[in-house]
C-alpha positions as CSV (number, residue, x, y, z in Angstrom):
1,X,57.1,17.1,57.6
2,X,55.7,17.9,54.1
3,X,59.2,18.5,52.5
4,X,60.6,15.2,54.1
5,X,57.4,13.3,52.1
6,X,58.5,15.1,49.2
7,X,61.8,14.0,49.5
8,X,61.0,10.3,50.6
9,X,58.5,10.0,47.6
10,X,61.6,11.6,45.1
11,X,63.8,9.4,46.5
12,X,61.4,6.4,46.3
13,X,60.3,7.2,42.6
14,X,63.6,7.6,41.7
15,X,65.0,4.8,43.0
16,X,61.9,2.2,41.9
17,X,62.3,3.5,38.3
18,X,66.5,3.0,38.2
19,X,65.6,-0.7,39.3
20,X,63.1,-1.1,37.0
21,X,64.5,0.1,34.2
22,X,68.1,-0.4,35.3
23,X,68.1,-3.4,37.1
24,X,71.7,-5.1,36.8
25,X,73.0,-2.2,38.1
26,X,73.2,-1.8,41.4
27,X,74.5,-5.6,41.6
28,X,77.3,-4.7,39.7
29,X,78.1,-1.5,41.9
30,X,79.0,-4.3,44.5
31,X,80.4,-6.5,42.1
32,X,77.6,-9.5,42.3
33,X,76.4,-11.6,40.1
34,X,72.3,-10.3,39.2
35,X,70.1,-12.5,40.1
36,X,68.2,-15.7,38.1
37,X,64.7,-14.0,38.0
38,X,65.6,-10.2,37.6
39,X,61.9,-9.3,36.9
40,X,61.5,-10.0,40.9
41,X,64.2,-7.6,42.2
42,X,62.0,-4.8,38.8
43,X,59.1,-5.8,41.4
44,X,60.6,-4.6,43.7
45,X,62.0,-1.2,42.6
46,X,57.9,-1.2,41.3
47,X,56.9,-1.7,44.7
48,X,59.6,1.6,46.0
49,X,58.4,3.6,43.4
50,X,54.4,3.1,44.6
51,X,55.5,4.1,48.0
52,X,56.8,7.2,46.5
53,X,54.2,8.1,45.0
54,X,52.0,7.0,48.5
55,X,54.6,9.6,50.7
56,X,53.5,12.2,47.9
57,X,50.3,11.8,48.9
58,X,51.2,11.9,52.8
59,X,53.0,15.0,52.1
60,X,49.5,16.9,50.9
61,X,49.0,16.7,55.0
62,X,51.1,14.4,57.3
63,X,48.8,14.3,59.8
64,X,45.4,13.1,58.0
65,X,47.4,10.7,56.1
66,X,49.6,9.5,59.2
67,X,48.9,5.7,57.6
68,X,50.7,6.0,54.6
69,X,54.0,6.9,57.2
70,X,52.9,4.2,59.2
71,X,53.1,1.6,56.3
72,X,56.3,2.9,55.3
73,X,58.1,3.1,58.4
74,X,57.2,-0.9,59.2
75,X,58.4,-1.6,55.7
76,X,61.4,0.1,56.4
77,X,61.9,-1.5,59.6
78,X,60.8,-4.8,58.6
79,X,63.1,-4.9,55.2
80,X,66.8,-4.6,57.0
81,X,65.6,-6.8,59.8
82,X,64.9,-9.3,56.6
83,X,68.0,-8.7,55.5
84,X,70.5,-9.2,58.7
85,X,68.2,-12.3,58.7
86,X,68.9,-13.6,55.3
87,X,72.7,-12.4,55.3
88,X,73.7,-13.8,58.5
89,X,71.8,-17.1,57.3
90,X,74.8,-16.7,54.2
91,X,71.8,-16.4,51.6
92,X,72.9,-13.2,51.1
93,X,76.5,-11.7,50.8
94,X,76.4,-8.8,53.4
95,X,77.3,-6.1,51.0
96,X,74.3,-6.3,49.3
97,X,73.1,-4.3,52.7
98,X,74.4,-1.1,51.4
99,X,70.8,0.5,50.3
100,X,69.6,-0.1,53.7
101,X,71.4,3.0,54.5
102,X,69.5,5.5,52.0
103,X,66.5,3.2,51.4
104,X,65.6,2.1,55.5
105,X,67.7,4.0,58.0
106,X,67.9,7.3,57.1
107,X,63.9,7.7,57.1
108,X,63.5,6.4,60.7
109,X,63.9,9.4,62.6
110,X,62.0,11.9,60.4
111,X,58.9,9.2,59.8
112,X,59.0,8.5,63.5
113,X,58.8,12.2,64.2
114,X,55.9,12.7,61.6
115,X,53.6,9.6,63.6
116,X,54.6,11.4,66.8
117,X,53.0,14.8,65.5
118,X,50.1,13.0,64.4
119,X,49.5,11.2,67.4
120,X,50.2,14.3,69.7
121,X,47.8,16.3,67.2
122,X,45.1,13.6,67.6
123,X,45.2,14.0,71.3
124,X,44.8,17.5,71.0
125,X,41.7,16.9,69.0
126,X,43.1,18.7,66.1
């Protein structure tokens, strides 16, 4: 459980600070057009990289700080349901989608599995 955290906050800090400071890139992986405000999508990557740092935290002991998991698996459930929303609306080309993989789906198992300890442990009173 720790070394997942470790690796979700890497990934997370890693990936916030090549938006931020990188932004047009990844659009032009895919070959779109960046968008109009590009300080939002920085936001963003600013927002991935504090949840990095949050799962760093969580990795100190996955069970105390079960919330921090928590918050990240809902956002990365809640972000590719936003985005099948939004690119089957056609306000977004579907191959922008292709984070969703590294950023979202890959975590779902292992975060899942870390809230599962901590609930089991919590039952056991430990």
């Amino acid at each position: 459980m720790k070394t997942c955290l470790f690796f979700a906050g890497a990934y997370n800090l890693s990936w916030g600070a090549f938006v931020v400071f990188f932004p047009q890139v990844p659009f032009r992986w895919v070959g779109l057009a960046p968008p109009n405000y590009i300080s939002l999508w920085q936001c963003i990557g600013m927002i991935v990289g504090v949840y990095g740092v949050g799962y760093f935290v969580a990795a100190s002991n996955p069970g105390r700080h079960w919330p921090i998991v928590l918050v990240g698996l809902l956002g990365k459930i809640f972000g590719p349901i936003g985005f099948v929303w939004s690119a089957s609306r056609g306000e977004l080309p579907w191959i922008a989608g292709w984070t969703i993989v590294t950023n979202d789906l890959v975590w779902w198992a292992p975060f899942m599995l870390i809230l599962r300890h901590a609930y089991a442990s919590h039952k056991r009173g430990i």
